[in-house]
N, C-alpha and C positions, 0 to 999 in steps of 0.2 A: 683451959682449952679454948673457951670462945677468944680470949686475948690474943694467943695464938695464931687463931684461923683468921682472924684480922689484920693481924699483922700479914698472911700469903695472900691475903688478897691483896693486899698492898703491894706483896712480890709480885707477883702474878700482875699485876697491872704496870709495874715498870720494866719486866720484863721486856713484859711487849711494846713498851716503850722504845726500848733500847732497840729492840729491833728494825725499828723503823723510824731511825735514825738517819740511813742511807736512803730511803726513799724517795721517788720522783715527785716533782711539786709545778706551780704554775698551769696545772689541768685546766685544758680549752682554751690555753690563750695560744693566738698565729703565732708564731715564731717570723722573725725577719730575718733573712738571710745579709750579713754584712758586708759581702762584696756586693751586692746590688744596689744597699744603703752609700757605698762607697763609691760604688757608679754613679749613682742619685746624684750624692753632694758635687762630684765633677760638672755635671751637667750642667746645675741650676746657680752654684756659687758664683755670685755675682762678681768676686774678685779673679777667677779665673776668664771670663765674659771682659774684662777690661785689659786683659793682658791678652785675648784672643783678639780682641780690634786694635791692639795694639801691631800686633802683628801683622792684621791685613794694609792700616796706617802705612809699614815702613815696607809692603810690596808695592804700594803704589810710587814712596818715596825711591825705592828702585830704579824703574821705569824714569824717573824725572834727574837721575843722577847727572846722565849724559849732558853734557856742555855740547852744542854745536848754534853756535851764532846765529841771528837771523842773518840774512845779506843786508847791505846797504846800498842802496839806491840811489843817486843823486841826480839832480841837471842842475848846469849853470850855466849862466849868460856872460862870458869871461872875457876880458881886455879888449872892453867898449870903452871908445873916446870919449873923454868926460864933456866933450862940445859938440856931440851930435850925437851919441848912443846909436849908430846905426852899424849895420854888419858889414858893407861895403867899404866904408871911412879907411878901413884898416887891417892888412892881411890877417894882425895876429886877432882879430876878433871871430867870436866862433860859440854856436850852443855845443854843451859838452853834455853827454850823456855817460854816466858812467857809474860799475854795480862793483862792491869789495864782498867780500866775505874770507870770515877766520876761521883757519882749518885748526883743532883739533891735535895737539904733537899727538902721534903715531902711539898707541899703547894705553893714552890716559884714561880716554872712557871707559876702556875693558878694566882698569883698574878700580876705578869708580866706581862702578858694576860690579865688581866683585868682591871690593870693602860693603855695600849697602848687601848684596846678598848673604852675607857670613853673617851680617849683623840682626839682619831675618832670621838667619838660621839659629843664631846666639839666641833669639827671642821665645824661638819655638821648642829650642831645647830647656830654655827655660817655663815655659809653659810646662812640658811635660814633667821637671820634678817638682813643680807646683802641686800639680796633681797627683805624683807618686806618693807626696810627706801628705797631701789632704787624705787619699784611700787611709793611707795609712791612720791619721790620726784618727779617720772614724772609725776604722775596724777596730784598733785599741780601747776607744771608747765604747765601744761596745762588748768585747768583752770584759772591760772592766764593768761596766753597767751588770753584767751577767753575773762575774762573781760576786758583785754587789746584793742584787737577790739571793744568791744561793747562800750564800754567807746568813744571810737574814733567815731563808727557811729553814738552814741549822742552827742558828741562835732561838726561834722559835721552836726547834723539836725540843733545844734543851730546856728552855724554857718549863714545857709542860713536863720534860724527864726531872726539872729540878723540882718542881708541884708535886711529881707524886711522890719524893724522898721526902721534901717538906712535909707529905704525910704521915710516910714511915717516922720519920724522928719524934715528930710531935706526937704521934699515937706512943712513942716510948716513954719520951719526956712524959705524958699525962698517969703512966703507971710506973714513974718515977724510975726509970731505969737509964737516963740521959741526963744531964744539964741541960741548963735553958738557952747557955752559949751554941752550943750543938746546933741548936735551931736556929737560932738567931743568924749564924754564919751560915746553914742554907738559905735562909731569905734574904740575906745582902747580897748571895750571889744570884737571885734570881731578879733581885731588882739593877744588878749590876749588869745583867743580863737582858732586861728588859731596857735600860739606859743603850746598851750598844744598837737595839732595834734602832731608836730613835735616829740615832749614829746613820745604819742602811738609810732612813726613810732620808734623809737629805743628800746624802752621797747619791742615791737613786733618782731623787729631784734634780741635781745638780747635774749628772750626766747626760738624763733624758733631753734637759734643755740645752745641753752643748752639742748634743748632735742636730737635734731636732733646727737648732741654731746654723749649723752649719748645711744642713737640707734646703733650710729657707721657708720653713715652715713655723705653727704653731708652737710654743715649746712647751707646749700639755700634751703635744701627741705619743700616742700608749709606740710604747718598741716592744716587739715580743722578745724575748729570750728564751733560750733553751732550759729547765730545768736541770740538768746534767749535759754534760758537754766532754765527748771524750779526749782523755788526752792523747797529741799528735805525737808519734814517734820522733827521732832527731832524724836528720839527713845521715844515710847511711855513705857518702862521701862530701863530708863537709868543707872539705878543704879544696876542693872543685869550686866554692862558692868567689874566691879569692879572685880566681879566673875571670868568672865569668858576670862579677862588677863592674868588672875594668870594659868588659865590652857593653855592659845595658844600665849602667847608672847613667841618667839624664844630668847629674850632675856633672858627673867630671867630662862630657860631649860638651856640657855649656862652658866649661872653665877652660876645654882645651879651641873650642871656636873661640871665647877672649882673645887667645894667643894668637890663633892665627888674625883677625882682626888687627890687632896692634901690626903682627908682620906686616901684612896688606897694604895698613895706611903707610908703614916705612917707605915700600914701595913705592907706594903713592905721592909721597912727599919728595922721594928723590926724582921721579919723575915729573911733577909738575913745575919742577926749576925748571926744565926747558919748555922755551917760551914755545907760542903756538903761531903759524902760519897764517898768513894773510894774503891771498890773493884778491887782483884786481884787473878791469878793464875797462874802457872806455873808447867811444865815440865819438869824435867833434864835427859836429858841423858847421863848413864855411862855407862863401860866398866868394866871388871874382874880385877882386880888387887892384887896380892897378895891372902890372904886369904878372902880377899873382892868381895863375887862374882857377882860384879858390880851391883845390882838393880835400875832400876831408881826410880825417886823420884816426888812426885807432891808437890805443894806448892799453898797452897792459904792463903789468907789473909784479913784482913781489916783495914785501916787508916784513919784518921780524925782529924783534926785541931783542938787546942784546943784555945776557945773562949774568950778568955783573953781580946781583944779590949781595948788594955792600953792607946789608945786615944781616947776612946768612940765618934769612929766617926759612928757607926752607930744609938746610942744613939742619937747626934748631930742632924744627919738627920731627924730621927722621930720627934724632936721635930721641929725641922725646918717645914717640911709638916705640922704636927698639928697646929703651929701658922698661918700658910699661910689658912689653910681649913678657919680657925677661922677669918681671916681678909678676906676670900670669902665670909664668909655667912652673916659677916656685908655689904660687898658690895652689897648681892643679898638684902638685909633687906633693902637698903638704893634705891635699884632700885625699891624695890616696894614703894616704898612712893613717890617717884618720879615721875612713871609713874601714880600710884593714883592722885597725885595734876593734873598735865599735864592733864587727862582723863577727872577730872570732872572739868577743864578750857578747856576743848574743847566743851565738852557735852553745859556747861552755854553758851560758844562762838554762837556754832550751835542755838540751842533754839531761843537766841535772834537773832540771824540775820534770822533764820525765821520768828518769831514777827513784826520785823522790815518790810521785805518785803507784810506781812499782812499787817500793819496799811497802811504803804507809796501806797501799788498797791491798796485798797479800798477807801480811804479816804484822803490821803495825796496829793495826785499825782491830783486827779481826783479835786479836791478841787485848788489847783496849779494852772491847766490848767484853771478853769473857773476865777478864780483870774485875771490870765492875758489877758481872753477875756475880763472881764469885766473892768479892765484897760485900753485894748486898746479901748473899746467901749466908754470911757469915756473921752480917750485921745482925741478921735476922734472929739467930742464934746466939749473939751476946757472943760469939768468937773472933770479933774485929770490933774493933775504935770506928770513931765516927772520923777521925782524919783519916784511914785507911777507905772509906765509902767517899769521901769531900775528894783528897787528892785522886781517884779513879775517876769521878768524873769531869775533874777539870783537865787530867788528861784527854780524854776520850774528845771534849771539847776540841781541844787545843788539837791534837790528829784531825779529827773532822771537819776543822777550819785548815789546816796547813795542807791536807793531799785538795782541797777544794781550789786550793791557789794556787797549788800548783801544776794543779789541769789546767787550769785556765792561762797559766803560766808559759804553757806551753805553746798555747796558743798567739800569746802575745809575741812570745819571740820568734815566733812563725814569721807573724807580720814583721816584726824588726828587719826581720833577715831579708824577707820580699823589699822593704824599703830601702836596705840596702845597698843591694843587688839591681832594684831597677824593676824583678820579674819575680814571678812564681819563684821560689826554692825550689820545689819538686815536680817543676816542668821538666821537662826530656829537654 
C-alpha cells in the first residue's frame, strides 16, 4: 500500500504537470510592439538615409537639367589699315559691338525636365519598397524571435513533465516492475530535450541581434515578446488582394516609372537631333571718312546647324531607350506574376496554419493531453507499456510545438501578404 500511494503521488504531481502545459510565461517582461520596431528601423537605417539624399541629389539635379546658354558678348576693332590703325583712314573701319545667344529647339528642356523628374520619382518609389521589405523583415523577425521563446517555454514544461515520469519509472524499475531500458529512454529524451533548449538559446541570441542590428542599436538589447500570441484569422476576401497590389506595391510603381523613363529619353533623343537656334546682333561704330559720311550700322542675324547626323547617333539612342523601355515592361510583366504566385502561396500559407491551430487547440491538443493521463493512469496500474506512456508524450510534445507555429505562422503570413501588397491586408 505505501508502494502504491507513491506511485499517486507521482500521478498526482504530473498530473498537474500536464496541465499546465499551455500556460502563459515571460511574467513582467514589456512586450514591444513590432510595427513600431518596424517604424524604428525605417527611421534610423542608415541605408535607407543614403538613398533618401539621394533623392534630394537628383531634385536639385532637376532644376540644373535645363540648357539655355549664357549670351555672348563681343567688341571689336575691325578692318583698321595696317599703316595707320586709325578709324578715319578708311570707310570700312569701325568698333563693332555685338551680343549672340542660343535658343533652346522649342520642347527640349521640358523634356529634360521631365526625363530627371520620373527619375526622382523612380528613386522615391524605390525608397519606399526599401522600406516596405525592411518593416517587413523586422516584423518577421520578430515573430520568429517569439516562436522562438515560446517553443523553448514548451520544451522547458516538458522538460520538468519528462522529470516527473523519470520518477514514476524509476520508482518501478526500483520494485522491479520495469526494465532499466524503460528509464534509460526517458532520460535520453530529457537530455534530448534539454539539448533543443540549447538550440532556442542561440536562435534567440541570433534574432535579438539581427533586429537590434537593423534598429542600429546595441545587439544585447532585451525585445519583449508576447508569451502567447493569438492566432490571426485569413482574409475573408482574399482574392481582392490580387487587385489591390497592382495599385499599392512600391515595387511594380518603380518598374513601371523605369518604363516610362526609357520612353521619355526616346523622346528626348529624337528631339535633341534638331539643332538649336542662335540669335544675334550688333552695332558698329564709324567715323566720316572721305565722301563716306561715316553712319553707323546694326547687324542682326540668325544661325543654325544643319542636321546632317552622318553617324546617326541620335537615331542610335532613341532606339536604344525604346528597346530598354520594352525590356522594362517585360520586367514589370514578369513582377506581376511573380508577386501573384508569392500572394496566393501566402494567403493558402496563412489559411491553413490557421486551420491547423483550430483543429490542434480544440481537439487535437485537448485529446493529447487526456491520451497521456490515461496512459499514465494506466501505467500506474501495470495496464499499459511504457512505450504506450513514451509515445503519448512525445505526441503531446510534438502538437504543442506544431499549433505554437502555427499561430505564429499566421502571423508571419500576415506580414507576407502586407509586403506584398504594399499595405495593411485588412485595411478597408
Amino acid at each position: 500500500m505505501k508502494k502504491r500511494g507513491k506511485i499517486g503521488i507521482f500521478y498526482v504531481a504530473v498530473m498537474l504537470q500536464i496541465s499546465v502545459l499551455t500556460g502563459p510565461g515571460f511574467a513582467g517582461e514589456v512586450i514591444d510592439d513590432p510595427r513600431f520596431l518596424a517604424e524604428r528601423a525605417v527611421d534610423v537605417n542608415p541605408s535607407l538615409h543614403s538613398v533618401r539624399e539621394r533623392i534630394r541629389a537628383l531634385e536639385y539635379e532637376a532644376d540644373s537639367v535645363e540648357i539655355f546658354r549664357d549670351p555672348v558678348i563681343s567688341l571689336e576693332y575691325s578692318n583698321v589699315p595696317v599703316d595707320s590703325f586709325a578709324m578715319g583712314d578708311s570707310p570700312m573701319t569701325g568698333i563693332q559691338f555685338s551680343i549672340r545667344q542660343t535658343l533652346p529647339f522649342p520642347g527640349k528642356n521640358d523634356r529634360r525636365r521631365d526625363v530627371a523628374a520620373v527619375k526622382t520619382e523612380a528613386w522615391g518609389y524605390q525608397l519606399d519598397e526599401q522600406q516596405n521589405m525592411l518593416r517587413a523583415a523586422v516584423e518577421k523577425a520578430y515573430w520568429n524571435l517569439t516562436l522562438t521563446r515560446q517553443l523553448r517555454a514548451i520544451t522547458e514544461r516538458h522538460v520538468e513533465l519528462v522529470g516527473q515520469l523519470i520518477d514514476t519509472v524509476r520508482f518501478k524499475y526500483q520494485i522491479g516492475k520495469v526494465e532499466q531500458h524503460e528509464l534509460l529512454r526517458m532520460e535520453l529524451l530529457r537530455k534530448m530535450l534539454r539539448d533543443d533548449l540549447a538550440d532556442y538559446d542561440l536562435r534567440e541570441r541570433q534574432l535579438t541581434a539581427e533586429i537590434n542590428g537593423v534598429l542600429h542599436r546595441a545587439a544585447d538589447v532585451n525585445i519583449g515578446t508576447p508569451a502567447d500570441a493569438a492566432p490571426v484569422a485569413p482574409l475573408s476576401d482574399p482574392s481582392r488582394m490580387h487587385e489591390v497590389f497592382r495599385k499599392n506595391r512600391p515595387l511594380l510603381a518603380q518598374l513601371q516609372t523605369n518604363v516610362d523613363i526609357h520612353r521619355k529619353s526616346a523622346d528626348l533623343a529624337e528631339m535633341d537631333r534638331w539643332p538649336d537656334l542662335t540669335v544675334m546682333g550688333g552695332y558698329r561704330v564709324r567715323t566720316e571718312s572721305g565722301m563716306d559720311p561715316g553712319t553707323d550700322f546694326i547687324t542682326v542675324g540668325v544661325s543654325i546647324p544643319i542636321p546632317f547626323d552622318f553617324k546617326h547617333r541620335y537615331a542610335a539612342m532613341r532606339e536604344d531607350h525604346a528597346t530598354q523601355a520594352a525590356a522594362a515592361q517585360m520586367e514589370y510583366d514578369a513582377a506581376v506574376d511573380r508577386i501573384a504566385t508569392e500572394l496566393e502561396v501566402a494567403l493558402a500559407a496563412w489559411e491553413r496554419a490557421y486551420q491547423k491551430t483550430e483543429l490542434y487547440r480544440s481537439i487535437l491538443i485537448p485529446e493529447a493531453e487526456k491520451t497521456l493521463k490515461a496512459a499514465m493512469t494506466a501505467y500506474q496500474s501495470d495496464l499499459a507499456d511504457f512505450s504506450s506512456l513514451y509515445q503519448s508524450e512525445l505526441q503531446l510534445l510534438e502538437f504543442d510545438r506544431s499549433v505554437t507555429e502555427a499561430g505564429i505562422q499566421t502571423r508571419i503570413q500576415r506580414v507576407t501578404v502586407a509586403a506584398l501588397i504594399g499595405r495593411d491586408p485588412q485595411m478597408r
